[in-house]
Structures are given as C-alpha cells and as structure tokens.
MARLUM-90759 format. One record per atom (N, C-alpha, C): atom name; x negated, y negated, z; residue number from 1. Coordinates in steps of 0.001 Angstrom, whole numbers. Example, Ala and Ser with C-alpha at 12.3 -4.5 7.8 and 13.67 -1.06 7.14 Angstrom:
2
- site  xx  yy  zz  pos
- N  -13190  5690  7800  1
- CA  -12300  4500  7800  1
- C  -13200  3300  7800  1
- N  -12850  2250  7080  2
- CA  -13670  1060  7140  2
- C  -12900  -30  7870  2
***
This chain:
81
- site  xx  yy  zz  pos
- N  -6951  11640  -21109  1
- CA  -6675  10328  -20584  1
- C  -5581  9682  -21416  1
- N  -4264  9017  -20755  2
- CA  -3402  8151  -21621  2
- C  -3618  7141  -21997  2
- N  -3313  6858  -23297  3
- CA  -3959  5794  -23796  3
- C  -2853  4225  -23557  3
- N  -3529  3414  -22988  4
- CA  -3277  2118  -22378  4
- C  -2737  1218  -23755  4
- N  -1640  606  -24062  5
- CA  -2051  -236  -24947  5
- C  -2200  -1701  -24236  5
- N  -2719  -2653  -25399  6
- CA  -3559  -3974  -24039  6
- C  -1840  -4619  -23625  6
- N  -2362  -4902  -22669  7
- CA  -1055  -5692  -21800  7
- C  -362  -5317  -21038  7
- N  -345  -3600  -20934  8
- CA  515  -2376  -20127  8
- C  -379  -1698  -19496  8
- N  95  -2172  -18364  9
- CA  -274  -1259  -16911  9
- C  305  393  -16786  9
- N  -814  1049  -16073  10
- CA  -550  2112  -15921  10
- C  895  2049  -14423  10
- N  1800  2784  -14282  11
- CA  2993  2745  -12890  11
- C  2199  2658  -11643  11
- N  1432  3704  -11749  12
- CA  904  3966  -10556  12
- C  -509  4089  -10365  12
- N  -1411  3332  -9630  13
- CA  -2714  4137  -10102  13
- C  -3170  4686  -9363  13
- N  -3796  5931  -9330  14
- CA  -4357  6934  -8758  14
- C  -5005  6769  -7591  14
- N  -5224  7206  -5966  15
- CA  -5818  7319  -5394  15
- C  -7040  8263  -5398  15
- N  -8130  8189  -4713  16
- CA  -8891  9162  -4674  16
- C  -8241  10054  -3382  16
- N  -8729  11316  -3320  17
- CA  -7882  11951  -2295  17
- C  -8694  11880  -955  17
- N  -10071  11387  -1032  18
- CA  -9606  10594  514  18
- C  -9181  9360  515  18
- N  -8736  8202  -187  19
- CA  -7600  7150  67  19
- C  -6227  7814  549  19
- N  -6285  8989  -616  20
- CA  -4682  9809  -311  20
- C  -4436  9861  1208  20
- N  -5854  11062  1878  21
- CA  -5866  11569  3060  21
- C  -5675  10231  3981  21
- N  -6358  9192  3973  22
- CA  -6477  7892  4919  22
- C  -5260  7304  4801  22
- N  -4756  7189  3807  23
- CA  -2883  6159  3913  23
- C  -2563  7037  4956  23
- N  -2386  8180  4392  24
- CA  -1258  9559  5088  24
- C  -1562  9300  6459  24
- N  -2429  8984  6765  25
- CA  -3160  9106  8609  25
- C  -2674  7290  8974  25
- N  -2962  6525  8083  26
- CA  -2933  4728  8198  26
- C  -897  5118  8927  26
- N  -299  5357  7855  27
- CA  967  4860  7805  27
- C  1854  5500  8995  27
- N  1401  7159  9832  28
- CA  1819  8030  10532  28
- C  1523  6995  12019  28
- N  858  5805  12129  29
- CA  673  5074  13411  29
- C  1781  4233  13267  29
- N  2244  4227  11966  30
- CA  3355  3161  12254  30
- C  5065  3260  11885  30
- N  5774  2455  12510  31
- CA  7292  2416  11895  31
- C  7838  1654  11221  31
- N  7703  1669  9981  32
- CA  8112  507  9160  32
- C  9132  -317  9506  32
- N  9986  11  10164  33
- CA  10809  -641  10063  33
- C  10905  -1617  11382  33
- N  9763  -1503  12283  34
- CA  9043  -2289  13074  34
- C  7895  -2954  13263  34
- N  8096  -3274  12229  35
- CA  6564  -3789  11836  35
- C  6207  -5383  12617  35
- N  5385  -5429  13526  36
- CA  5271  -7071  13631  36
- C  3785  -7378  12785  36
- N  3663  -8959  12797  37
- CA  2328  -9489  12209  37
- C  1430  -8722  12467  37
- N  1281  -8455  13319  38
- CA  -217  -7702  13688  38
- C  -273  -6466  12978  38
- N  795  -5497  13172  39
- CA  1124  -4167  12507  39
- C  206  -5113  10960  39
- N  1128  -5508  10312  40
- CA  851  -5671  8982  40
- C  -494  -6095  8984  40
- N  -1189  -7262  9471  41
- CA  -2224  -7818  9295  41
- C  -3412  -6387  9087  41
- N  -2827  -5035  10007  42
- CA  -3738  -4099  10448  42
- C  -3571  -3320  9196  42
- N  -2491  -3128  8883  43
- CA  -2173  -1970  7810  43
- C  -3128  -2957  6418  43
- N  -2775  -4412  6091  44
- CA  -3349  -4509  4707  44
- C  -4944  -4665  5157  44
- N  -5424  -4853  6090  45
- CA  -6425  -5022  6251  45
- C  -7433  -3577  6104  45
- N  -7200  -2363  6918  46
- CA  -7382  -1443  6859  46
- C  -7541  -679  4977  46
- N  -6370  -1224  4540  47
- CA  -6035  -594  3191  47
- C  -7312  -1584  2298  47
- N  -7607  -2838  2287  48
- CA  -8693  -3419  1843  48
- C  -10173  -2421  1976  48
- N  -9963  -2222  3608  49
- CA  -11390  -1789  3758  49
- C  -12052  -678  2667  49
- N  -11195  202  2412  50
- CA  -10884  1336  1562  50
- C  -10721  1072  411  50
- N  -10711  -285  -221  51
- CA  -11232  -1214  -1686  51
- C  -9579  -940  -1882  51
- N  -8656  -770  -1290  52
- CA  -7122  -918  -2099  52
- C  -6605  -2091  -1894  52
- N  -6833  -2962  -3340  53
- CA  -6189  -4400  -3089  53
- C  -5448  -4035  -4393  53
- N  -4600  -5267  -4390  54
- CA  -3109  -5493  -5369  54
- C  -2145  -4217  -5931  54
- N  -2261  -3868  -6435  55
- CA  -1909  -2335  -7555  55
- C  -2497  -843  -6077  55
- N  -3545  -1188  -5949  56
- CA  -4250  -52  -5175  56
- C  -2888  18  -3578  56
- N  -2701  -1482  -3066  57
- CA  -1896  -1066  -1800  57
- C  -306  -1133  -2600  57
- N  -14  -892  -3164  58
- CA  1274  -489  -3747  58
- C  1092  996  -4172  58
- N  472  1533  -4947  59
- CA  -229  2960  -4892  59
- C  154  3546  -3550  59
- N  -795  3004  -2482  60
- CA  -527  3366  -1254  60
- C  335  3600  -773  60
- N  1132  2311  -617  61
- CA  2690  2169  -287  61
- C  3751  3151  -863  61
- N  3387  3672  -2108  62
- CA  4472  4974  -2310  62
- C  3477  6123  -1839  62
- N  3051  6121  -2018  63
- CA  1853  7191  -1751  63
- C  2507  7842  -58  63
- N  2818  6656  806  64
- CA  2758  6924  2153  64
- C  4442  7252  2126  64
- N  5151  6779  1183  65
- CA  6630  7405  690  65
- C  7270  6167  1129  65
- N  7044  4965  1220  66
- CA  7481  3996  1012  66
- C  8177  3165  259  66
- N  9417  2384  -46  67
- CA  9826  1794  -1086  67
- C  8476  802  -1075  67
- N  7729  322  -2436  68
- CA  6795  -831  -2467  68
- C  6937  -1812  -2191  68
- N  8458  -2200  -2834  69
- CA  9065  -3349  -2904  69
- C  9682  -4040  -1555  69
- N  9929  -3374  -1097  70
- CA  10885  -3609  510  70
- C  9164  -3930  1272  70
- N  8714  -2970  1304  71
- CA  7490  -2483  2327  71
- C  6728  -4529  1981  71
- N  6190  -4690  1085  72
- CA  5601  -5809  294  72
- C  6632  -6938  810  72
- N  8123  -7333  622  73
- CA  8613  -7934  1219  73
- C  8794  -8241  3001  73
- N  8953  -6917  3501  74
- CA  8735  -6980  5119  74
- C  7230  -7272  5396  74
- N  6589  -7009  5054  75
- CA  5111  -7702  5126  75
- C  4957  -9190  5173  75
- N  5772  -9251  4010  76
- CA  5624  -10876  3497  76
- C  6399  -11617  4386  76
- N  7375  -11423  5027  77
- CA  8475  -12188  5602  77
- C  7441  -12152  7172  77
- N  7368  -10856  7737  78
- CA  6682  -10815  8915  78
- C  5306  -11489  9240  78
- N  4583  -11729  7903  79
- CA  3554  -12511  8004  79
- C  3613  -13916  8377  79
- N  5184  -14467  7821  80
- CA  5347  -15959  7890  80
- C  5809  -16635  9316  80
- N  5983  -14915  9828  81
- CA  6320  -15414  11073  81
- C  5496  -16523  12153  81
***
C-alpha cells in the first residue's frame, strides 16, 4: 500500500471491478458530447447509486476514457440549463 502523507490525495481512486464493469456499460448509452440535463441528471445519478460520489465519479469519468475536467464542466453548464 502507498503511503499517503496527511493532506495528499491519492490521483485516482480505485474502482472495484464491478464499478469498472458498470461505468463501461453506464457511459456506452451515451455521447458526450450530447449530453442534455436529463442525460447528466441520469449518468450522476446512476454513478451515486453505485456509492461513486466526488473523487469516485471522476475515477469513473476517466475510467470511461473521459477528460474529467471537460466531462464535470459539460455537466455543470448543462445542468444550469
């Protein structure tokens, strides 16, 4: 195990490999780059159910080969819609 010092986050944190298996299946329904409210509302909602909140749906989000950062922003913008 790597050792943490306090205040530093691990990059990425680990899925279990059925979270792995479930993004891989979550993200293949959709096109990122069409995402409306609902899309998103479904994708973070779904990713909750599966206990991936904060760190966990960014995990995801590369996980599914996603930039985090973009993916987290189009979310955010499409939500305000």
């Amino acid at each position: 195990m790597a050792h943490i010092n306090p205040g530093q986050r691990p990059l990425q944190p680990m899925l279990t490999a059925e979270q792995d298996r479930f993004v891989a299946a979550l993200f293949e329904k959709y096109i990122p780059a069409d995402f409306s409210a609902e899309d998103a509302r479904e994708i973070i909602g779904a990713l909750e159910d599966q206990g991936l909140r904060g760190p966990g749906v960014r995990s995801a989000v590369i996980t599914a080969g996603l930039d985090a950062e973009k993916f987290i922003q189009q979310v955010a913008l499409t939500l305000e819609r």
